[in-house]
C-alpha atoms as a printed R data frame, in Angstrom:
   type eleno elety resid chain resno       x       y       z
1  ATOM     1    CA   UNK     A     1  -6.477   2.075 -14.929
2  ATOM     2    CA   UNK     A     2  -7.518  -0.882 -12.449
3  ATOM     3    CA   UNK     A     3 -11.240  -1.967 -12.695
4  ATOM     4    CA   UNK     A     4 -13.452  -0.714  -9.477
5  ATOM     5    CA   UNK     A     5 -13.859  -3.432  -7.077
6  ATOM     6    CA   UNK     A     6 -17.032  -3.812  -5.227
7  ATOM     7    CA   UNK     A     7 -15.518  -3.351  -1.341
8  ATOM     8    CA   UNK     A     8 -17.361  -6.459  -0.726
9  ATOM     9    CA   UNK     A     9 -15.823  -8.696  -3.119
10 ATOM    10    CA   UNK     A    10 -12.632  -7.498  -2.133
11 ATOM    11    CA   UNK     A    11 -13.013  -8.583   1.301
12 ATOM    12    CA   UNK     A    12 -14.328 -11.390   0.581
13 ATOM    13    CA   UNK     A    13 -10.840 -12.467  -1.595
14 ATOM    14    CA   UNK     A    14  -8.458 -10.930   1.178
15 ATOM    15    CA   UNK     A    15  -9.947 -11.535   4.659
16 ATOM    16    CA   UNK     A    16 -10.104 -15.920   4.753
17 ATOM    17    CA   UNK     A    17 -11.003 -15.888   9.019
18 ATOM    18    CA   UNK     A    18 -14.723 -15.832   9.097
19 ATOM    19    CA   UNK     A    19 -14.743 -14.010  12.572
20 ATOM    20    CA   UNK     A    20 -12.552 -11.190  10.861
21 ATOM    21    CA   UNK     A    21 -14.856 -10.720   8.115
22 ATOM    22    CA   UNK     A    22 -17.817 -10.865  10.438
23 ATOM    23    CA   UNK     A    23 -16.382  -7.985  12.394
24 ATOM    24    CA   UNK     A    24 -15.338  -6.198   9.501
25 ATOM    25    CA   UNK     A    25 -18.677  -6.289   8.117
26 ATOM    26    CA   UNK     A    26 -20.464  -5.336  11.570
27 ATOM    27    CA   UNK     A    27 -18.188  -2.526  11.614
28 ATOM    28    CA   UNK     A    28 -19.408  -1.726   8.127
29 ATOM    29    CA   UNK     A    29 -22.718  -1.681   9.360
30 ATOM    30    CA   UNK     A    30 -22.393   0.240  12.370
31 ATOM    31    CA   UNK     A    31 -20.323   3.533  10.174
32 ATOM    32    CA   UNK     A    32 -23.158   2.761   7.409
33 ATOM    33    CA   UNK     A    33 -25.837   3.565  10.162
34 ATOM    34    CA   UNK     A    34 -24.455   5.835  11.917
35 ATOM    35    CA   UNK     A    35 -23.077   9.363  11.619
36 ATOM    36    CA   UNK     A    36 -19.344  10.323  10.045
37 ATOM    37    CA   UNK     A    37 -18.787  11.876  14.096
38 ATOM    38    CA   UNK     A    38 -19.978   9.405  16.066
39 ATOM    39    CA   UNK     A    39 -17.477   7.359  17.546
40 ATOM    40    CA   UNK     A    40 -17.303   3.859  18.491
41 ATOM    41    CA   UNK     A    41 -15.212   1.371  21.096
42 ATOM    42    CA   UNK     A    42 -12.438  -0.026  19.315
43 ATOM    43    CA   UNK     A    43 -12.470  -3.588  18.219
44 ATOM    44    CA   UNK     A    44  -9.503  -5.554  19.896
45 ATOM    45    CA   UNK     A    45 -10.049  -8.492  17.515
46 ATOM    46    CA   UNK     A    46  -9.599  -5.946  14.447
47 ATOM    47    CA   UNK     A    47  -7.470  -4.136  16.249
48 ATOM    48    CA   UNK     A    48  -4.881  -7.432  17.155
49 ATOM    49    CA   UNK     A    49  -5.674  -8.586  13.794
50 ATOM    50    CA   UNK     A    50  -4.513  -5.385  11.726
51 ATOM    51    CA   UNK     A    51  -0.958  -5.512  13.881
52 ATOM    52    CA   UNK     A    52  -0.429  -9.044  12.928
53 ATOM    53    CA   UNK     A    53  -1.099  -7.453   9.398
54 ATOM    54    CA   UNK     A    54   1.099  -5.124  10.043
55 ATOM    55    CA   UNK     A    55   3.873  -7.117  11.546
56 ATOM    56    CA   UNK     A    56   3.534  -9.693   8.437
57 ATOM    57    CA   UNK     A    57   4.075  -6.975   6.045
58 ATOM    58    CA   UNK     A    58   6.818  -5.240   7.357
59 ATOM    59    CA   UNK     A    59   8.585  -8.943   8.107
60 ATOM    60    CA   UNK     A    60   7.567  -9.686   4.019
61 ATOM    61    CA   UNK     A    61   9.659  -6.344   3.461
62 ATOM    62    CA   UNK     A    62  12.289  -6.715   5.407
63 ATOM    63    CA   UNK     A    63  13.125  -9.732   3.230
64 ATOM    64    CA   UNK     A    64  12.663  -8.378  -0.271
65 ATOM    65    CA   UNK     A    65  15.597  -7.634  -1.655
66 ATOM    66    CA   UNK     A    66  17.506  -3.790  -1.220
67 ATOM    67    CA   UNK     A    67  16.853  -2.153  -4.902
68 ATOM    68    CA   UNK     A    68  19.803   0.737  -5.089
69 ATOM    69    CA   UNK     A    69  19.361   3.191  -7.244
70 ATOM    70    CA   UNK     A    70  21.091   2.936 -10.857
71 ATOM    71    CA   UNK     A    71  24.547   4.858 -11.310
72 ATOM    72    CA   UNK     A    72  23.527   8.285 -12.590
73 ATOM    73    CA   UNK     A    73  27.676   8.573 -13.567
74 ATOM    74    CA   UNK     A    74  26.973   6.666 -17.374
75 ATOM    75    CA   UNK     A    75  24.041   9.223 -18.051
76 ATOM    76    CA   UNK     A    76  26.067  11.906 -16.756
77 ATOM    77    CA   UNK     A    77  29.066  11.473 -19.273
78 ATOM    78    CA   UNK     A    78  26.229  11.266 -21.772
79 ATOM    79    CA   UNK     A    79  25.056  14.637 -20.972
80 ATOM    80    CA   UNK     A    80  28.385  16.312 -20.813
81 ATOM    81    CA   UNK     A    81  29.178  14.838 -24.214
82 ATOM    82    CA   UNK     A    82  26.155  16.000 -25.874
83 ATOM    83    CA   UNK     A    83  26.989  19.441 -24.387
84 ATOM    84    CA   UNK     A    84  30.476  19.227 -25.420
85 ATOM    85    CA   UNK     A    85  29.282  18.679 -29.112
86 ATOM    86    CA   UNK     A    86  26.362  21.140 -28.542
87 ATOM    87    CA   UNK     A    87  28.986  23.694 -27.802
88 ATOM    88    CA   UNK     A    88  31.743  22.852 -30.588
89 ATOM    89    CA   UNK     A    89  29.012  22.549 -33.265
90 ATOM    90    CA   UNK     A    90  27.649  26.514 -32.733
């Protein structure tokens, strides 16, 4: 099981642009002080910056390479042979 991260400390390790962080942490601050309904304006800088996140990430995926799924046919023949025994053995 991973070791609880202080939210803090992760941000700190993940967001590098100080104007990011400082609007992340504002943000923070505002939900903090405020009640779960109220609403606020949304942020264009965090909003720009999470599709560039977004963008990045999908790009990053694109590229990884396509796992396929192992050939179920070599466990299959397993099974049927184990049956096949199963069945002459009773």
């Amino acid at each position: 099981m991973p070791v609880p991260v202080e939210f803090k400390t992760l941000l700190q390790s993940q967001v590098k642009d100080r104007k990011i962080f400082d609007e992340i942490s504002r943000l923070i601050e505002i939900k903090t002080a405020g009640n779960e309904q109220d609403l606020i304006k949304q942020n264009t800088l965090l909003h720009e910056y999470l599709i560039e996140k977004l963008e990045y990430y999908k790009e990053r995926l694109r590229l990884l390479p396509d796992k396929k799924s192992p050939d179920p046919e070599p466990l299959n023949k397993l099974f049927r042979e184990i049956i096949f025994e199963l069945g002459n053995n009773i």
